[in-house]
C-alpha positions as CSV (number, residue, x, y, z in Angstrom):
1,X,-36.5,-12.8,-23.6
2,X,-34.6,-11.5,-20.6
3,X,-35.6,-13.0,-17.0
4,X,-37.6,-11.7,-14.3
5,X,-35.3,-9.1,-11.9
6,X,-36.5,-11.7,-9.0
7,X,-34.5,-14.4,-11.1
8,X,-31.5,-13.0,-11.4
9,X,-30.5,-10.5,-8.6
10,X,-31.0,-12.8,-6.0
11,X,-26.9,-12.4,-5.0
12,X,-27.2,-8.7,-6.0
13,X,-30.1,-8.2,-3.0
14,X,-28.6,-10.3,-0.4
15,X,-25.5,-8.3,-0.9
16,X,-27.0,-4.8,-0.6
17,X,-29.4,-6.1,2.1
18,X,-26.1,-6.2,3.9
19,X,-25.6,-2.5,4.5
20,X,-26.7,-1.4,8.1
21,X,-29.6,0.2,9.2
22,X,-28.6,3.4,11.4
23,X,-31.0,2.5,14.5
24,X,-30.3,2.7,18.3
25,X,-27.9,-0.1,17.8
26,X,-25.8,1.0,14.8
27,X,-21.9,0.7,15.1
28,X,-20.0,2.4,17.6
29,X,-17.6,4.2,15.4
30,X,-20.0,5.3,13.0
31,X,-19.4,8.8,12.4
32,X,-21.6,11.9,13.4
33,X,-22.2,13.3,9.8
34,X,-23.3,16.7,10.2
35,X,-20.0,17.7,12.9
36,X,-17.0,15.9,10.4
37,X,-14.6,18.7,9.1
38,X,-16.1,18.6,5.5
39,X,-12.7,21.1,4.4
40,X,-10.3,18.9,5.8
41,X,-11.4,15.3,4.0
42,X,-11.8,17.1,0.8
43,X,-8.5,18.8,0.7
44,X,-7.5,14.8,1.6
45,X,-8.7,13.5,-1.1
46,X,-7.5,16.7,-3.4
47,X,-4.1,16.0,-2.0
48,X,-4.0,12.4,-3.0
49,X,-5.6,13.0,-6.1
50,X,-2.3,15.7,-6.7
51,X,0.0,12.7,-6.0
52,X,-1.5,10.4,-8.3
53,X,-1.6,13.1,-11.2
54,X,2.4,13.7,-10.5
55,X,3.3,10.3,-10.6
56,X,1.7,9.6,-13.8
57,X,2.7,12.4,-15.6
58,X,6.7,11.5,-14.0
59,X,6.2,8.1,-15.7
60,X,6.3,6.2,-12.1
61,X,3.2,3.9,-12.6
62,X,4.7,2.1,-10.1
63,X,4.0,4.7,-7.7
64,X,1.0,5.7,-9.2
65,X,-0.7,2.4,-8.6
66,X,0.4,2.1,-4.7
67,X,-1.4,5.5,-4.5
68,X,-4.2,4.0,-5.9
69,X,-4.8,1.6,-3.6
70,X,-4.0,4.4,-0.8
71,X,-7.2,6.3,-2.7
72,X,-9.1,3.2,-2.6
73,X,-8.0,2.5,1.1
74,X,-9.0,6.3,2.5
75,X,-11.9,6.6,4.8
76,X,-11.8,10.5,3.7
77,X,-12.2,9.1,-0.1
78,X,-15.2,7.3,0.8
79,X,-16.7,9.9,3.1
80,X,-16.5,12.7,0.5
81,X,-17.8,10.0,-2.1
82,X,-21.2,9.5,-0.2
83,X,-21.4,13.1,0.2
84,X,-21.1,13.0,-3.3
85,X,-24.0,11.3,-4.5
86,X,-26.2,12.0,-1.8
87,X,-26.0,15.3,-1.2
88,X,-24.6,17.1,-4.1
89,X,-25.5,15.4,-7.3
90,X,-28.1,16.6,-9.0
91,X,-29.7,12.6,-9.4
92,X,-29.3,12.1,-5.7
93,X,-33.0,11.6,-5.2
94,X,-33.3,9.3,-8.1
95,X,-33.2,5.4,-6.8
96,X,-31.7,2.2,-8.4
97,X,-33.6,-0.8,-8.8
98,X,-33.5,-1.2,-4.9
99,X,-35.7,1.9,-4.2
100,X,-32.9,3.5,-1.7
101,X,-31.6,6.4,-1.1
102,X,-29.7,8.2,1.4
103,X,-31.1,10.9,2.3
104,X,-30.5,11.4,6.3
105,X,-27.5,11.9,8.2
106,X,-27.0,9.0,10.0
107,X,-28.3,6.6,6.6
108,X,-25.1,8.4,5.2
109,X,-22.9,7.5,8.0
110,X,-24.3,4.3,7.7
111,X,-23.6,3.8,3.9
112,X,-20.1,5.1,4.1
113,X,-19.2,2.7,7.5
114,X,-20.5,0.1,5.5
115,X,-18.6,0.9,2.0
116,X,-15.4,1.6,4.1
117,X,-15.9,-2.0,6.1
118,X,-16.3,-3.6,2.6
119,X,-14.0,-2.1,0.2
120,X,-13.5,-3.5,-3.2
121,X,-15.7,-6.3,-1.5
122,X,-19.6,-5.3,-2.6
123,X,-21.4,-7.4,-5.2
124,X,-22.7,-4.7,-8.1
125,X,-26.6,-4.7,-8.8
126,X,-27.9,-4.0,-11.9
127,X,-28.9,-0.4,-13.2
128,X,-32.7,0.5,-13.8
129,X,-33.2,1.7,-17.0
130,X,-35.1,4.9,-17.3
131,X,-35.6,6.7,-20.7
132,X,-35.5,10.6,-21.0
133,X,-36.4,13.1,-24.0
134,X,-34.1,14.4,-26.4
135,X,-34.7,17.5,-28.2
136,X,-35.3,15.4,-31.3
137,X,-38.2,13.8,-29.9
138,X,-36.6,10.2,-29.7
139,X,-35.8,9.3,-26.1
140,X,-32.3,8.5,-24.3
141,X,-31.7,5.3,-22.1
142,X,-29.9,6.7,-19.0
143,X,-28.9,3.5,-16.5
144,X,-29.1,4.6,-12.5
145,X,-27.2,2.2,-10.3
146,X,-28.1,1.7,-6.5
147,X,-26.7,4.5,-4.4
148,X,-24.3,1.9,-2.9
149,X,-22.7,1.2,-6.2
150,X,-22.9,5.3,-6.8
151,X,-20.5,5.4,-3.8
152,X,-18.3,2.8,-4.9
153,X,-18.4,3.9,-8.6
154,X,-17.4,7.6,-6.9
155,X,-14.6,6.3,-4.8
156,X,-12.8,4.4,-7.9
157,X,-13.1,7.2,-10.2
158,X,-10.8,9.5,-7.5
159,X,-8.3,7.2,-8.1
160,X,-8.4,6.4,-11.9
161,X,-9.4,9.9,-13.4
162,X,-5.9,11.6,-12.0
163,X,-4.1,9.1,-13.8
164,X,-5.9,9.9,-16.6
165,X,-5.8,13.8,-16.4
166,X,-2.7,13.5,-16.8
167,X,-2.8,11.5,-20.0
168,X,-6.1,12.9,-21.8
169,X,-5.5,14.8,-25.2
170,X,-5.8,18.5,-24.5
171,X,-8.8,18.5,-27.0
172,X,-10.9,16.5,-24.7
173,X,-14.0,18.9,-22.7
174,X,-16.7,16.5,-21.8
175,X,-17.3,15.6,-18.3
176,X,-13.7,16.6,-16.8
177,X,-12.7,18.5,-13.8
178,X,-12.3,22.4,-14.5
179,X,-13.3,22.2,-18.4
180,X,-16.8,22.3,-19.8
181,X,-18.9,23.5,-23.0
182,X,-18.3,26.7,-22.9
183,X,-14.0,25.4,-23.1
184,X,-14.6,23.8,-26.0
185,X,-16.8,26.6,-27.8
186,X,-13.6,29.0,-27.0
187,X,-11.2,26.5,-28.2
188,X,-12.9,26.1,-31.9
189,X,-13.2,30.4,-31.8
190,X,-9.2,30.7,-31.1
191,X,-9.1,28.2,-34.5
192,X,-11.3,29.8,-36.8
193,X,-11.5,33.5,-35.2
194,X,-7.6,34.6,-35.1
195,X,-6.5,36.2,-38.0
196,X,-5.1,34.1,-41.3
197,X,-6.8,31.5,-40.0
198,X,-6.8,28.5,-42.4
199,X,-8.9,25.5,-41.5
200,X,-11.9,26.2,-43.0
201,X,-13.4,22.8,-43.7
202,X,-15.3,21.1,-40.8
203,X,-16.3,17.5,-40.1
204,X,-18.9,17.9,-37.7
205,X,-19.3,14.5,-36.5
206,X,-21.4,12.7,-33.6
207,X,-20.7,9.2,-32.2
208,X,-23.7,6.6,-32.5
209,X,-25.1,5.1,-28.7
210,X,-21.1,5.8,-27.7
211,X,-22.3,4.8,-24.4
212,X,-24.2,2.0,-24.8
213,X,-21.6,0.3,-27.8
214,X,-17.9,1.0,-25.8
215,X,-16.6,-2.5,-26.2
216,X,-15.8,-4.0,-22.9
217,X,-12.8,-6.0,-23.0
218,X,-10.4,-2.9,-25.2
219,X,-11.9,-0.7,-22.3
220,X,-10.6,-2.6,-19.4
221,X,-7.1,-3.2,-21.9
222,X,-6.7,0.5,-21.5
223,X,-7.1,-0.3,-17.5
224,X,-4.4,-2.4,-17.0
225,X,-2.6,-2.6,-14.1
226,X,-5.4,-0.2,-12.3
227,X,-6.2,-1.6,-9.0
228,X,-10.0,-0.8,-9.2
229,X,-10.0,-3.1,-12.6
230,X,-12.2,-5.6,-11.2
231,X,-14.6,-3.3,-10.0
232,X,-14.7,-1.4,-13.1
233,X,-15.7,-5.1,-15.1
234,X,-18.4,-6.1,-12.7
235,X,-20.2,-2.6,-13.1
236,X,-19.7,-2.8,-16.8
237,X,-21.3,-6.6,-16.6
238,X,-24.0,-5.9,-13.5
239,X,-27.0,-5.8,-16.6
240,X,-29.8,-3.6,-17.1
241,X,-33.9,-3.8,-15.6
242,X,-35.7,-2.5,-17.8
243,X,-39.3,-2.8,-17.2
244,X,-39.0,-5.3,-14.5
245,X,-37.0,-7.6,-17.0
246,X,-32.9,-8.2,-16.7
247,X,-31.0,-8.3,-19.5
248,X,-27.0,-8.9,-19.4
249,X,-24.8,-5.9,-20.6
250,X,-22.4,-7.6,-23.0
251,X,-21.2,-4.0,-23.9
252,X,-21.2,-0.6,-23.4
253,X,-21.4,1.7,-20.4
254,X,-24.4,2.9,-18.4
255,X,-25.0,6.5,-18.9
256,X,-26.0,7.8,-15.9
257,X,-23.6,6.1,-13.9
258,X,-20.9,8.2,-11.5
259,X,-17.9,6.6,-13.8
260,X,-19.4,6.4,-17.2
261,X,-18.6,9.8,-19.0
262,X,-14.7,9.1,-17.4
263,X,-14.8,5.9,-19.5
264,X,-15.9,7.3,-22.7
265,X,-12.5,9.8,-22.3
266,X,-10.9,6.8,-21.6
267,X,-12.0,5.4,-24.7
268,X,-11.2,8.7,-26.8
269,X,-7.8,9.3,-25.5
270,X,-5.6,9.4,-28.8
271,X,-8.5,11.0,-30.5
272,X,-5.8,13.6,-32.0
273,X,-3.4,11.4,-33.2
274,X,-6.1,9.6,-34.9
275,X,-7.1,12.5,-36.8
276,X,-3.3,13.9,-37.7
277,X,-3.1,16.4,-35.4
278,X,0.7,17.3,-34.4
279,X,2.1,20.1,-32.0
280,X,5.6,21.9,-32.2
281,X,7.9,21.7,-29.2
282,X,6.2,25.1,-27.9
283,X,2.7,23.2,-27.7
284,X,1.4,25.0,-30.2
285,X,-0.2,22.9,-33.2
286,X,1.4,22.7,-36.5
287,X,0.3,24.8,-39.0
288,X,-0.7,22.1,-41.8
289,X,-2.6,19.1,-39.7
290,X,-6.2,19.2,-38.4
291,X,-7.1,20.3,-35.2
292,X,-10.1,18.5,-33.0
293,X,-12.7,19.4,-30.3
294,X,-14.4,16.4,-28.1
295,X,-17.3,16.9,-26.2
296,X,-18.2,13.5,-24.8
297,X,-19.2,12.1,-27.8
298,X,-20.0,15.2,-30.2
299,X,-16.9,16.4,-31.9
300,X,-15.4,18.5,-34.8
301,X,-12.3,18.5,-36.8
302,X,-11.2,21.5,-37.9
303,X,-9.0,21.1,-41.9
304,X,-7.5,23.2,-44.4
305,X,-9.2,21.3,-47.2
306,X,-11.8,18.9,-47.9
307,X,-9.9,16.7,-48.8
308,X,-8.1,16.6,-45.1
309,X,-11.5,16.7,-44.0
310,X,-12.6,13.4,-45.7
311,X,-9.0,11.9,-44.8
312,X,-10.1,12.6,-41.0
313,X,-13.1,11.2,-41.4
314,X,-11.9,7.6,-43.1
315,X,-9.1,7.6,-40.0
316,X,-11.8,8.1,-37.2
317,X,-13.9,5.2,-38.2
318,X,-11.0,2.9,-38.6
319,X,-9.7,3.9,-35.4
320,X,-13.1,3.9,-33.3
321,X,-14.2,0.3,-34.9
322,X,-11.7,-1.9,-32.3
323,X,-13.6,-0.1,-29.5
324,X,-17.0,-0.7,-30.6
325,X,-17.8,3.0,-31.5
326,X,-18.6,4.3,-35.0
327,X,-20.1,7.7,-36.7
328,X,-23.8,8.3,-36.7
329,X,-23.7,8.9,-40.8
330,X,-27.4,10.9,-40.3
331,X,-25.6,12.9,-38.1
332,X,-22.1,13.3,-39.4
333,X,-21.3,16.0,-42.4
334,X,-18.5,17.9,-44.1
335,X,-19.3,21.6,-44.2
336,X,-17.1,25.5,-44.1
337,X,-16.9,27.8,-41.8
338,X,-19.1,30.6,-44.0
339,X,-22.2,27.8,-44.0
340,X,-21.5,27.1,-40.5
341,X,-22.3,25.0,-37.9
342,X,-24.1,23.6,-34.6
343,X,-21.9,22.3,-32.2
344,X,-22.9,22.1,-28.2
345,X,-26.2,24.0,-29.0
346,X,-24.3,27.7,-30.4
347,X,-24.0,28.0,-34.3
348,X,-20.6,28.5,-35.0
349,X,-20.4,30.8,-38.6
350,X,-18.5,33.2,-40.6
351,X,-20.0,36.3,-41.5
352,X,-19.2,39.0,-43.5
353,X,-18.8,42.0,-41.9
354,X,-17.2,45.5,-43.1
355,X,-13.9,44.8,-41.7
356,X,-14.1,41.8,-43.5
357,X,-15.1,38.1,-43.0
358,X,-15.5,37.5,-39.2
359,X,-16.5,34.2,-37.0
360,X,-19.6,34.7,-34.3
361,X,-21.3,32.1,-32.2
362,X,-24.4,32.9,-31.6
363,X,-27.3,30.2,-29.7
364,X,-28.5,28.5,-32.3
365,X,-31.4,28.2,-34.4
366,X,-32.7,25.0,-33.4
367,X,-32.0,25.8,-29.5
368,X,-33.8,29.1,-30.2
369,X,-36.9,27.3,-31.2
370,X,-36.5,24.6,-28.8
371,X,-36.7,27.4,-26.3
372,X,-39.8,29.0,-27.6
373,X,-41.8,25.9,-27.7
374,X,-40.6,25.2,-24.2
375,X,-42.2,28.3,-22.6
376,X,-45.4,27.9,-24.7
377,X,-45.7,24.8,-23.0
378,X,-45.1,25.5,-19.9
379,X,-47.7,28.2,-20.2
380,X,-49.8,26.0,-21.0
381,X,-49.6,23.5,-18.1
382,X,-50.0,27.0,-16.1
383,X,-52.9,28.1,-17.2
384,X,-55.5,28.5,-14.4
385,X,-52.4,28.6,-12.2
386,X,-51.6,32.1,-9.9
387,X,-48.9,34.6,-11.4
388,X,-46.3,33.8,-8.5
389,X,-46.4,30.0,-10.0
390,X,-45.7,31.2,-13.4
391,X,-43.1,33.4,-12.0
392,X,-41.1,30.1,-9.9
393,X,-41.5,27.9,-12.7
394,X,-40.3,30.3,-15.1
395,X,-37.3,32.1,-13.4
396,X,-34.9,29.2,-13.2
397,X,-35.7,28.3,-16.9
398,X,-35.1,31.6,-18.0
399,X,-32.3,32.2,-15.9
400,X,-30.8,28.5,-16.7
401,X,-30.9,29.5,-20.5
402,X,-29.2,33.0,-20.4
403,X,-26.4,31.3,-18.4
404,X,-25.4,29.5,-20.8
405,X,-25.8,31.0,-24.1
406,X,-24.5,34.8,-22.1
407,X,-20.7,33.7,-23.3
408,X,-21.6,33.8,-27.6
409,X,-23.4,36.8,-29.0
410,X,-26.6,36.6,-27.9
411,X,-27.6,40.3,-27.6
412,X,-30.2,40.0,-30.2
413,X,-31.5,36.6,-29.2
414,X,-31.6,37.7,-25.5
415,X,-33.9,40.3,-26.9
416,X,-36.1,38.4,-29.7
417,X,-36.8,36.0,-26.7
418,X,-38.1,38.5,-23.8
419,X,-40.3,40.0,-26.7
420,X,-41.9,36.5,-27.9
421,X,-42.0,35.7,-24.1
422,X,-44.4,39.0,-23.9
423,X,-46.9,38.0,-26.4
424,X,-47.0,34.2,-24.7
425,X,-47.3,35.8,-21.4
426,X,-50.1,38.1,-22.2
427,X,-51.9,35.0,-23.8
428,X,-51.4,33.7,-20.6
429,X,-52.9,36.2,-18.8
430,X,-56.0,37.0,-21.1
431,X,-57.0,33.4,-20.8
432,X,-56.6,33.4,-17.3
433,X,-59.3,36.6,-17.4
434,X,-60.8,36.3,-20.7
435,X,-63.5,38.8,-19.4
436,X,-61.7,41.4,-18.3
437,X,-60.2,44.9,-20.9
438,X,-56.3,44.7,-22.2
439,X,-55.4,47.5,-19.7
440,X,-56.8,45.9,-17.0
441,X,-54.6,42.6,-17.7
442,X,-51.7,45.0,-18.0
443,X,-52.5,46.7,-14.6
444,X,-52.3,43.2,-12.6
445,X,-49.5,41.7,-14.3
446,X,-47.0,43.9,-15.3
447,X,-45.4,47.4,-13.6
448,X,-42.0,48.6,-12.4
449,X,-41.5,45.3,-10.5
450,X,-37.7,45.4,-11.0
451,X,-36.7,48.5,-9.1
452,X,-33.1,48.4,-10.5
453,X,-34.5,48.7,-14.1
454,X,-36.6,51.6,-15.9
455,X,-38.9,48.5,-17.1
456,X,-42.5,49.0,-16.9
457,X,-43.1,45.6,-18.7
458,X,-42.3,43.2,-15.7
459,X,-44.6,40.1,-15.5
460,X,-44.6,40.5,-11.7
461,X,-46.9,39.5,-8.8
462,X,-48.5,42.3,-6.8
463,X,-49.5,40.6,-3.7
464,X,-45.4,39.2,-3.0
465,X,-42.8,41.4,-5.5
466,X,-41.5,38.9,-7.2
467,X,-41.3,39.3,-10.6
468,X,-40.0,37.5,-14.0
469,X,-36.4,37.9,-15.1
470,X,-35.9,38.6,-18.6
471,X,-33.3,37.1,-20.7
472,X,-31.5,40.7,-21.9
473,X,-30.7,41.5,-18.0
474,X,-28.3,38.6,-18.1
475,X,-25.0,40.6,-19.7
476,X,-22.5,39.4,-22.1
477,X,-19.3,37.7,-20.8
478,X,-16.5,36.4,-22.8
479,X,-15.4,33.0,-21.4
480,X,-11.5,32.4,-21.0
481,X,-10.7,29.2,-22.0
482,X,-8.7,26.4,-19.8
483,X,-5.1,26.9,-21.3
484,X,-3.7,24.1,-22.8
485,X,-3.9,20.5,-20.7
486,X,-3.9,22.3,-17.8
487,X,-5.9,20.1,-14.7
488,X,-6.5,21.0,-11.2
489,X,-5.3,17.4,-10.1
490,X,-1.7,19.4,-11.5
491,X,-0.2,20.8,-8.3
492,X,1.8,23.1,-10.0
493,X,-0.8,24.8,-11.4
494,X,-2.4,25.8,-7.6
495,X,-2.2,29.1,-8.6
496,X,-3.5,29.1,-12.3
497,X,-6.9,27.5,-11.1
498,X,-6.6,30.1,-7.6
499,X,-6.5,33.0,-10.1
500,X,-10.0,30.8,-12.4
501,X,-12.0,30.5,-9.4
502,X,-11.8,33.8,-8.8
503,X,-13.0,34.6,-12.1
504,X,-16.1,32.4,-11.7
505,X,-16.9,35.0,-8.5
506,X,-16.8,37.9,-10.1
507,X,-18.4,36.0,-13.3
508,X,-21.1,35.1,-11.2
509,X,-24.1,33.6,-12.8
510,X,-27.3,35.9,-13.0
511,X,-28.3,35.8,-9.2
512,X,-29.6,38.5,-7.1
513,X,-27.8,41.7,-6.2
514,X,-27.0,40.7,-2.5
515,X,-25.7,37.0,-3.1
516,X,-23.8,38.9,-6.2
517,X,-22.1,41.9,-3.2
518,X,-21.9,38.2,-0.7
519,X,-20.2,36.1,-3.1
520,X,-17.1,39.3,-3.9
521,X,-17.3,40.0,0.3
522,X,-16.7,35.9,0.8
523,X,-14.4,35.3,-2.0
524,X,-17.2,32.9,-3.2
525,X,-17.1,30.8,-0.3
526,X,-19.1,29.5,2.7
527,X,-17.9,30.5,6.1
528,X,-19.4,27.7,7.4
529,X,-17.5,25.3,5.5
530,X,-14.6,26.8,3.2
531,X,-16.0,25.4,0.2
532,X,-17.4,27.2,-2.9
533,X,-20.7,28.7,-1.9
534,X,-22.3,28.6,-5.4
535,X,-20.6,25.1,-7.3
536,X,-20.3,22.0,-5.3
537,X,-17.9,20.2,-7.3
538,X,-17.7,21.7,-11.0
539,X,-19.6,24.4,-12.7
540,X,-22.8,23.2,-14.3
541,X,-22.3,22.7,-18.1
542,X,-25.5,22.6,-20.7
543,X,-28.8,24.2,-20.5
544,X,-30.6,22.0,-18.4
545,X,-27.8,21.9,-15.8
546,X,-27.7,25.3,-15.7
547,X,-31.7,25.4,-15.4
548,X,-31.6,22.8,-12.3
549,X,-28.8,24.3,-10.5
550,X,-30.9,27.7,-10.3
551,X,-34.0,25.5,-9.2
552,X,-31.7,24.0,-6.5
553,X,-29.8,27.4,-5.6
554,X,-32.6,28.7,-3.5
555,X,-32.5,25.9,-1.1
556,X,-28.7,25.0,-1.2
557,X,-27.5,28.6,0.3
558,X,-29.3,30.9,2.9
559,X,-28.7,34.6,4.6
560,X,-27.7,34.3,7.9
561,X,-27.4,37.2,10.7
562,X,-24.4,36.6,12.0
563,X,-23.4,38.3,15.5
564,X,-19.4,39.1,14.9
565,X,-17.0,40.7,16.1
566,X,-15.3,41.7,12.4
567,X,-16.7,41.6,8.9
568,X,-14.2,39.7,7.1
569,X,-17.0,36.8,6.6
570,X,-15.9,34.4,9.4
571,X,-19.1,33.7,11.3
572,X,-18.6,33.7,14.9
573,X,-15.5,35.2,15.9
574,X,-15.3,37.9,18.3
575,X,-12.4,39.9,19.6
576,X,-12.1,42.7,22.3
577,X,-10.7,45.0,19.9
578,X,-13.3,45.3,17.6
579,X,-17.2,46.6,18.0
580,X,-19.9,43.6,18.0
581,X,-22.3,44.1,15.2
582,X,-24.8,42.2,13.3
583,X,-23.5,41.0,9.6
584,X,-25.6,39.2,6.9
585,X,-23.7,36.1,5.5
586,X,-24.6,33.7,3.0
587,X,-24.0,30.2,4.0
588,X,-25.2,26.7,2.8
589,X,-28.3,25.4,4.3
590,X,-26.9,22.6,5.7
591,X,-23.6,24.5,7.3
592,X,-26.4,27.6,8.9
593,X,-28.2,24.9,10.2
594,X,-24.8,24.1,12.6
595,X,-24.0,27.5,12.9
596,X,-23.9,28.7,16.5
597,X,-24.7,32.4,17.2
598,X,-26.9,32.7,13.9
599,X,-30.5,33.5,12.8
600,X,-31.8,32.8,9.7
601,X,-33.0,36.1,7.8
């Protein structure tokens, strides 16, 4: 039986008890949060990060590792690291077994003095085991460290991940700057959707508890020489509360923790040799091998036979057994391309067609029912609730999901879903007035709400305009996939990921018309702060990301009225050449806030 948490995180305590409390008598040099030059230590740490990734991928380790420490020296490092986790990732208001967070200014100046002071020098605590729903109705053990080791765990992984950008297998998607699902779903349709393509067989595979089994001491092998190493081990040995009660943490990595999914790459890298897959000298793969798609720990090999496909298989489990990883067998299966398959929550399939046999990726069945049952409950938890509630809790659900499916073809499921949506609402509504006629119920709830549209089935409120968005308003866009290994720690690429961001503004996500016309006027930036209005550090990825980042997008970004002398988005700025006038701006929350000349709208 494990110990009492009282027992054994006595050293753990005294150690975090250590950081300072911002009062009237907090240290002199601590440093005024809200007026730092958030631009400047960002493009620090960027630039840093660039010089890592070029020595590494020159072969000068030597240089690589005195950059390192440089990273794990920089005060900008661990300034933009406690931004990080307490102000811009989504868990930021989840605590660790210590019950903090930092949630004020000045307890984030305070955190980041103290970090700074420390260094490499903080004793880890351990994580607090909380346990989450998966769609299969089992539950997943996430472990949240203490914000202080959130920090610590942020300001290590800016040094080690551009060493490993630059050594990750091109096939890799999970949980890495600039890439994400929607990368990898592109990647397996360039395979199987260009003509005369060949690798018909798929191993569809999944990785059993990868994060809980990574065997410790062939992870921190693969670290050698890495400066943070230590730091890295006493995370991976800090233990687990779980219900008041430690246990040790023998193996495996806490998922949930800032540095976790960078392990698990870690861990993967060589993933395509493993398999067989080879490339020419013009990077492109060689006809006859396999080719592989990683997400975290889902994956897919793509072969020319069955026979490759079995090979690939007996080669992965040899090669994942020395790092304490194997293949869930209830979850792993050799199919083809024309019986298809789920991979990242689209259903990847061959159809025939009468131009002949064609790929589509549509959402799949089992998300599509997933979804369904989703909004019957909520309906249900609504009931006796007012339309406006049903309309907030809805529209970032709705507009979460048709985010992310909008890149496959999803035409038809867009539809299908706004009509079952219709029948659940109107259930809704006649058990909210189970006395009242059906035209009636149609009266209150549902008009021309959407003035844009020539809709008179909106589920709207009356008394404030706001209304339900459906799913087939959100239009079809074809995702361009990162090319090759390409990584925006690569400085030579400044351009390439220029030219992507760019994309992602006029790709917005389905917002509303003004922030859509702000985000093309503003380049997609705030003018408060020069950073991406819309993503704080990387796009979000699956459904639920999406869903929570529309939940949170209200309150991130606001419209300001901006008195200006010009209209190039640079709140203001005044000249004697040019008229005065009123502009509205969107801005972050936090940057209007410090904005001088400004009124909120």
């Amino acid at each position: 039986m494990g110990a009492s948490v009282k027992d054994t995180t006595s050293t753990a305590v005294v150690a975090v008890s250590a950081v300072p409390e911002a009062g009237v008598n907090g240290p002199e040099d601590l440093p005024d949060w809200d007026a730092l030059d958030w631009l400047s230590q960002d493009r620090q740490v960027a630039r840093l990060r660039q010089r890592i990734f070029k020595a590494t991928q020159a072969g000068d380790m030597k240089r690589a590792r005195n950059l390192q420490r440089l990273m794990l020296r920089s005060r900008a490092n661990t300034l933009v690291s406690v931004r990080q986790v307490s102000q811009r990732n989504s868990g930021r208001r989840t605590p660790g077994v210590d019950g903090e967070v930092a949630m004020t200014s000045r307890q984030r100046a305070s955190l980041a003095h103290w970090l700074h002071r420390c260094g490499s020098g903080t004793v880890p605590l351990p994580v607090r085991r909380v346990h989450v729903p998966k769609k299969n109705g089992k539950s997943r053990p996430l472990g949240i460290p203490v914000i202080a080791d959130r920090a610590q765990q942020n300001r290590v992984k800016n040094a080690l991940e551009p060493e490993w950008e630059a050594r990750l297998d091109a096939s890799q998607y999970g949980f890495r700057p600039g890439r994400g699902c929607h990368d990898a779903i592109e990647k397996i349709f360039s395979l199987l959707g260009k003509k005369g393509a060949k690798r018909g067989w798929i191993l569809d595979a999944d990785l059993q508890a990868a994060f809980d089994r990574i065997d410790h001491r062939h992870l921190l092998g693969r670290l050698r020489g890495f400066p943070g190493k230590d730091q890295i081990a006493g995370w991976l040995r800090a233990g687990v509360v779980d219900n008041n009660r430690y246990a040790p943490t023998p193996e495996g990595t806490p998922q949930g923790g800032v540095i976790s999914p960078l392990l698990l790459n870690i861990a993967l890298q060589g993933i395509e040799e493993a398999v067989g897959v080879r490339y020419r000298k013009n990077g492109e793969l060689a006809r006859d091998c396999p080719a592989v798609v990683v997400y975290a720990d889902d994956l897919v090999v793509l072969c020319h036979s069955r026979e490759q496909a079995e090979a690939a298989r007996e080669c992965l489990a040899v090669w994942l057994a020395p790092k304490g990883l194997r293949l869930n067998d209830a979850k792993t299966r050799i199919t083809t391309d024309t019986e298809g398959f789920d991979f990242l929550s689209f259903n990847v399939r061959r159809y025939p067609t009468k131009d002949g046999p064609k790929i589509l990726i549509k959402p799949s069945e089992e998300a599509l029912v997933r979804i369904r049952r989703r909004m019957k409950a909520e309906l249900r938890a609504l009931r006796g609730q007012p339309a406006s509630a049903v309309i907030g809790k809805l529209n970032p659900v709705i507009r979460g999901q048709a985010a992310y499916y909008r890149t496959g073809v999803a035409k038809k499921a867009f539809s299908d879903l706004d009509r079952v949506l219709w029948v659940q609402l109107d259930q809704w509504a006649r058990g909210a007035h189970p006395n009242k006629g059906r035209q009636w119920i149609i009266k209150r709830y549902w008009g021309p709400f959407n003035e844009s549209r020539n809709d008179q089935w909106v589920f709207g409120d009356h008394k404030t305009g706001a209304y339900l968005h459906k799913y087939a308003w959100t239009p079809i866009i074809r995702h361009v996939m990162v090319a090759g290994r390409s990584s925006p720690d690569d400085p030579a690429l400044a351009d390439y990921w220029a030219d992507r961001r760019r994309r992602q503004t006029r790709h917005s996500p389905p917002l509303a018309s003004s922030i859509q016309h702000a985000l093309r006027v503003q380049d997609g930036r705030c003018p408060g702060c020069g950073h991406s209005l819309l993503f704080a550090d990387r796009t979000p990825n699956l459904p639920g990301e999406w869903e929570n980042w529309f939940r949170a997008i209200r309150k991130a970004i606001e419209r300001k009225d901006i008195i200006t002398g010009n209209a190039d988005g640079r709140a203001g700025r005044h000249t004697s050449t040019t008229q005065t006038m009123h502009m509205g701006i969107y801005m972050h929350a936090d940057c209007a806030r410090r904005q001088p000349g400004s009124r909120r709208s």
